[in-house]
N, C-alpha and C positions, 0 to 999 in steps of 0.2 A: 543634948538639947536640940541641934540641931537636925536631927533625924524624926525627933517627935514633932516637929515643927512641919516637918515636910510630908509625915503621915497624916497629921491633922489636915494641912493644905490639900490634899488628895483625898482624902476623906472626905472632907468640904466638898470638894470639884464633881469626886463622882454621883453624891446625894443630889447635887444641884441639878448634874445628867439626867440622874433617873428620874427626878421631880419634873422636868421637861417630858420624860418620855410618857407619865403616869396618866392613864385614862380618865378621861374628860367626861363623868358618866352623866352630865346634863344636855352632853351634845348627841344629838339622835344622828345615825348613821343614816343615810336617805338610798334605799337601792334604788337601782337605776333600771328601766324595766323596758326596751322598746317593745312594744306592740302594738296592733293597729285591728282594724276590722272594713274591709269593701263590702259594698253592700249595692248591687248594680239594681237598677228599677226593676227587671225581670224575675223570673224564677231560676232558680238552681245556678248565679251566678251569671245566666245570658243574659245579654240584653239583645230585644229583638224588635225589629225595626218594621214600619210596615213597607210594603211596595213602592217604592222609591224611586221617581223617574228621573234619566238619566240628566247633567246639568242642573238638578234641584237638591236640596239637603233637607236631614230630615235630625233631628238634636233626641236623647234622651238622657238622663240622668244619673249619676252616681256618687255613694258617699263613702268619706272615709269616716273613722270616729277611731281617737287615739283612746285605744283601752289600756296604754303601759303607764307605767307611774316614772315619778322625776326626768322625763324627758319631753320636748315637744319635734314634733316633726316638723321639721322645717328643710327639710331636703329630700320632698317626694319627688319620683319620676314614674312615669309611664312610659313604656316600650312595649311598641306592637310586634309581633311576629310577623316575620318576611309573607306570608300567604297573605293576600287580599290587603295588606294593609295602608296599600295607596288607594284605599275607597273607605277609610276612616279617620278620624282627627281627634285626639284626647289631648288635652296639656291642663298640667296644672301653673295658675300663672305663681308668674317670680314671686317671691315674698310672703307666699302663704305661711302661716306660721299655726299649726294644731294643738293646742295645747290637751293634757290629760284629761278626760273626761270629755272634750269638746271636740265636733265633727263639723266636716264642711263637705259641701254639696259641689262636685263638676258636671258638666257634660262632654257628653262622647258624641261625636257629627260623623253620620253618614252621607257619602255623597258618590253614590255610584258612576262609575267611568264605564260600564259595560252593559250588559242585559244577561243577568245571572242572577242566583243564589250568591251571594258572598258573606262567610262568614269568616272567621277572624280572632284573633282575643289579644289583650293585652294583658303585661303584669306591671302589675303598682309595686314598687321598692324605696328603702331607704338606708341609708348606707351605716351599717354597724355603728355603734356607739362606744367606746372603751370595750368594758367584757360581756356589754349586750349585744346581741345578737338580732338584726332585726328581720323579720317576715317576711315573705312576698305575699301579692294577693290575686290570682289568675281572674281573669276577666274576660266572659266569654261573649262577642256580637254576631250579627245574624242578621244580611236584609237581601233584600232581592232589589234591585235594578232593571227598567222598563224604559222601552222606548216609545213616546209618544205614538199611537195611533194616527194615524190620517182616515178620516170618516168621509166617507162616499154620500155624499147625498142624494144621489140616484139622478136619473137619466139627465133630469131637465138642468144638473148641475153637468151636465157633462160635456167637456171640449172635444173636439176631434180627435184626440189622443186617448179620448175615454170612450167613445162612444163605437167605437168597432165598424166595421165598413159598412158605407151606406146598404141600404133596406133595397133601393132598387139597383144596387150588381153599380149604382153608378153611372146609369143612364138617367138623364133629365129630360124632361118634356120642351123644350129648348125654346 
């Protein structure tokens, strides 16, 4: 009696187990997908800037759009590559939060320090999610840097440092 008692009792225990472990088929399992899409103002991924003098800034645009499902991007970064990259500025600000389906618009600032061509690129990331895996997105810029002109206005502007040595050798009629 007391053996069957204690099969029963285990028999019990482990039904109750499995009744715990048994699939919940009303609960939908949600994958978890990071993905994303940049989409810089220019063609083919540049963004390019026009001629840009030196001490001045010139802004253009760029978007992300989260195309993954069940997650939000909430932990984007940008990192510029060591070349030219002290003559651009990308951030995205704290607290942005992207949800799927849903895009948001930054800007990238040029501000040249030199008189060149500089171009440049950054990559956009976000840092893995459990067993997603998330994208990077290369981001290519492109601007030139100028140094203001100084315009001559011709003779009747011109001080003795402009105007080249007197017409008469320097002698005056006294």
């Amino acid at each position: 009696r007391g053996c069957a008692m204690r099969r029963g009792v285990l028999v019990a225990a482990l039904l109750a187990l499995a009744g715990s472990w048994a699939c919940r088929c009303d609960e939908q399992v949600q994958d978890v997908v990071c993905d994303f899409e940049v989409s810089p103002s220019g063609e083919a991924s540049v963004i390019q800037f026009n001629a840009t003098e030196i001490g001045e800034s010139a802004e253009r645009s760029w978007r992300v759009t989260n195309t993954g499902r069940g997650m939000v991007l909430d932990e984007l970064t940008v990192t510029f590559e060591t070349v030219n990259a002290e003559h651009y500025d990308a951030e995205i600000p704290e607290g942005t939060s992207i949800g799927p389906g849903d895009d948001e618009t930054f800007l990238v600032v040029f501000h040249p320090l030199a008189e060149a061509d500089l171009a440049s690129r950054f990559v956009v990331s976000h840092p893995n999610q459990g067993s997603s895996i998330c994208p990077t997105a290369t981001v290519f810029v492109r601007g030139a840097g100028f140094e203001e002109q100084i315009v001559d206005a011709g003779p009747e502007d011109a001080g003795p440092e402009d105007a080249g040595p007197p017409l008469d050798g320097g002698i005056s009629d006294g």
